[in-house]
Every structure is written in structure tokens, then in C-alpha cells.
MARBA-3410 file (N, C-alpha, C, O; in Angstrom, 1 decimal):
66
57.8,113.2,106.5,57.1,112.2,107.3,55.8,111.8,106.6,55.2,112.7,106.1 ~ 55.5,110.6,106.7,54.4,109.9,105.9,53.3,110.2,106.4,53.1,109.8,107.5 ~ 52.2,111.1,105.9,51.0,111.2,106.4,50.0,110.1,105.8,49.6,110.1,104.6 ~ 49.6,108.9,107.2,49.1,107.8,107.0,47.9,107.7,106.9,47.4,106.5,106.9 ~ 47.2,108.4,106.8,45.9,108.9,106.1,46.0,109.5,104.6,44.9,110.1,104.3
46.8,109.5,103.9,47.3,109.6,102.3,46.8,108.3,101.7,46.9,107.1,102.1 ~ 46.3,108.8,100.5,45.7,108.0,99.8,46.2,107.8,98.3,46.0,106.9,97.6 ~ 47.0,109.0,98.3,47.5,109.9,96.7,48.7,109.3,96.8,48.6,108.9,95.7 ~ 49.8,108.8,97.3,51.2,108.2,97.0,51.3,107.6,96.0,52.2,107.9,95.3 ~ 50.3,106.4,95.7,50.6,106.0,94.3,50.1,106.6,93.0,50.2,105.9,92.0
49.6,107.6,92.9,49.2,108.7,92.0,49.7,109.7,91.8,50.0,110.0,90.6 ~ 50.2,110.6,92.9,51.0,111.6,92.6,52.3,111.8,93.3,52.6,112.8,93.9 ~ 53.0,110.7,93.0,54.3,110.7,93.6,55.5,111.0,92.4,55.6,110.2,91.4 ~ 56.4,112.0,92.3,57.6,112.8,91.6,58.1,112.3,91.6,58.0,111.5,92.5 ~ 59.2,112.1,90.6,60.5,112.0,90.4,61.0,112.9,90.8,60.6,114.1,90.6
62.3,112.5,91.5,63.0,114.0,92.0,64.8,113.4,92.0,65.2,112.3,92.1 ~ 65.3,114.4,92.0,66.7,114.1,92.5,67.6,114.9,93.9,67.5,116.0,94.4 ~ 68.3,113.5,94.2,69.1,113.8,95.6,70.1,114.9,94.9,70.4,115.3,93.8 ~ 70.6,115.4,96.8,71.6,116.5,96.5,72.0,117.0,97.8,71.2,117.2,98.7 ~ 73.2,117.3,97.8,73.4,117.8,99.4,73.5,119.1,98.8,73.9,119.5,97.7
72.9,120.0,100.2,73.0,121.6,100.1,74.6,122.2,100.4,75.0,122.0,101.5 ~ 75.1,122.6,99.8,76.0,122.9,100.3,76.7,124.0,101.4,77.7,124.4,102.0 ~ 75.2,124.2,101.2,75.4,125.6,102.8,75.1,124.9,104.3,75.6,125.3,105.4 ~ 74.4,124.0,104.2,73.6,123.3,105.1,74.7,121.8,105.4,75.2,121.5,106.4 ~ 74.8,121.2,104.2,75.0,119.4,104.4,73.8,118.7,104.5,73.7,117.5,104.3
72.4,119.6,104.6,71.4,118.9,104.5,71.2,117.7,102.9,71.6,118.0,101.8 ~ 70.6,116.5,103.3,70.4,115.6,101.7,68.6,116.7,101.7,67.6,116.8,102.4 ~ 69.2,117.2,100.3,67.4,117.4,99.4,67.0,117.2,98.2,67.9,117.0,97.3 ~ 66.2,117.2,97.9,65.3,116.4,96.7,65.2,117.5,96.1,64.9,118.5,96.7 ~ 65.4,117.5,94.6,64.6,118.8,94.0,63.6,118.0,92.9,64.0,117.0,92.3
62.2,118.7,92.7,61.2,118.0,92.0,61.1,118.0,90.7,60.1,117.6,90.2 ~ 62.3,118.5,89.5,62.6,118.7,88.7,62.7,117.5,87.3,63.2,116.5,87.7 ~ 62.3,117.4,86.2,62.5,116.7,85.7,63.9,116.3,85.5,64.7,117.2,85.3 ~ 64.3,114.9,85.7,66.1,114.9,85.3,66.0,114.1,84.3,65.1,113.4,83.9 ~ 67.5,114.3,83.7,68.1,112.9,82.6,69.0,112.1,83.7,69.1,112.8,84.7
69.5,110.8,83.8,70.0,110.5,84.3,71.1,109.7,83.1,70.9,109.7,81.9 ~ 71.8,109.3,83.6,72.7,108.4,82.7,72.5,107.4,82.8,72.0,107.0,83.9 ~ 72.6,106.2,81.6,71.9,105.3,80.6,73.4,104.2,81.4,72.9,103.2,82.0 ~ 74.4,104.2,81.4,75.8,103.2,81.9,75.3,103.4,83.2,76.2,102.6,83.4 ~ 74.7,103.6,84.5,74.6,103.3,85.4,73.1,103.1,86.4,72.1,103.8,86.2
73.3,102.0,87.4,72.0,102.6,87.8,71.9,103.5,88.8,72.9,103.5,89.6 ~ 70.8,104.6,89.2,70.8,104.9,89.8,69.6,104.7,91.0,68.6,104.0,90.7 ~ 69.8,105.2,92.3,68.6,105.7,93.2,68.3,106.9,93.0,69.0,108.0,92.9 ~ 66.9,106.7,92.9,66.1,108.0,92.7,64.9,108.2,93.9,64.1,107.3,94.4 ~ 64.9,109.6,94.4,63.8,109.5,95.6,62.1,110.0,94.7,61.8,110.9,93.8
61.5,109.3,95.2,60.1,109.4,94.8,59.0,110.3,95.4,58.4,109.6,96.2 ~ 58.7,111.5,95.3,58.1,112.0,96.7,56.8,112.3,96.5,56.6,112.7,95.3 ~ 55.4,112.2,97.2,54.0,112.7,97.0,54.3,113.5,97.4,54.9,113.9,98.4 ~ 53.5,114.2,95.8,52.8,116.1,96.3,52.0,116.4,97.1,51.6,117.5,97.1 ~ 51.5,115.3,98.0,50.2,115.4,98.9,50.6,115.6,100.2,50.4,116.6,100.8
51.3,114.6,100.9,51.7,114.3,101.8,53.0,114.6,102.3,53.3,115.1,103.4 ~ 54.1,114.2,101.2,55.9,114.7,101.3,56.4,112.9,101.6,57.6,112.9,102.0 ~ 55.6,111.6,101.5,56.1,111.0,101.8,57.0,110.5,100.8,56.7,110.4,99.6 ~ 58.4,110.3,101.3,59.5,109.6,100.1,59.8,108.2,99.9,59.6,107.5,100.9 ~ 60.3,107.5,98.7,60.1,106.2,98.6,60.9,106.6,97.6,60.6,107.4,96.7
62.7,105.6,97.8,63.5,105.6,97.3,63.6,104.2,96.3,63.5,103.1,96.8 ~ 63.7,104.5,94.8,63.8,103.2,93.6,64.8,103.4,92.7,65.2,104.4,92.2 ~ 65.4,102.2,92.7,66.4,102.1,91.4,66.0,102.4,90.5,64.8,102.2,90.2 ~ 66.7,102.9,89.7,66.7,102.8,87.8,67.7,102.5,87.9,68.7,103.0,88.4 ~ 67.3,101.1,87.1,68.9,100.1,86.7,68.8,100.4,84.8,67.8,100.6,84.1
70.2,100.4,84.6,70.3,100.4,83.5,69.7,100.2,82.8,69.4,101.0,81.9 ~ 69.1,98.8,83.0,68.6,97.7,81.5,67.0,98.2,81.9,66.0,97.6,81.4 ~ 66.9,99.3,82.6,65.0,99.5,82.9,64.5,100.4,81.7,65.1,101.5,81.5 ~ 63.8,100.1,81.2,63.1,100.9,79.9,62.0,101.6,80.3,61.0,101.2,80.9 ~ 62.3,103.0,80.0,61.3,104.1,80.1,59.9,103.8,79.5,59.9,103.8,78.3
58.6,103.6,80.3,57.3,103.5,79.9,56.7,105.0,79.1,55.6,105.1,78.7
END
């Protein structure tokens, strides 16, 4: 849940990847660096280390790593 007094989301927000638990069914994020594959795009969840707010973005194929 978005704490709206957060200031840090556009500074320290993760790359993370989705994933269902398999003990749970819960969907979770892990904050790990990933590769993804280059033939597709994907959604990726974005999360601040401050707050926990998430903000889901494509990587489309044709997006070039800065």
C-alpha cells in the first residue's frame, strides 16, 4: 500500500520479478536482479524500498538498457 507521504518512489524504486508462491498462490515480487528475455516483452513490478509502493512497466523488446 502506497504511503502518500513518500517522497523516495522515484529514486529508490527496484526492479523486481513476479511469481506465485507455490505454497500460498500468493503473486510476490522478489527484489533480485533478473535477465529477462530479449524476443519478448515483459511486465515488470517496480517497488520502493521506502514505502513498498508498486508500479508495474513494460520492457518491450525494442527498449534499450540505459
Amino acid at each position: 500500500m502506497k504511503n502518500n507521504n513518500c517522497s523516495d518512489c522515484d529514486e529508490k524504486s527496484v526492479e523486481g520479478r513476479a511469481f506465485v508462491d507455490p505454497n500460498t498462490g500468493y503473486l510476490c515480487v522478489d527484489l533480485t536482479k533478473q535477465d529477462y528475455p530479449t524476443d519478448k516483452d515483459i511486465l515488470v513490478p517496480y517497488v520502493c524500498t521506502t514505502c513498498g509502493e508498486t508500479t508495474w512497466k513494460t520492457k518491450s523488446k525494442t527498449e534499450k538498457d540505459n
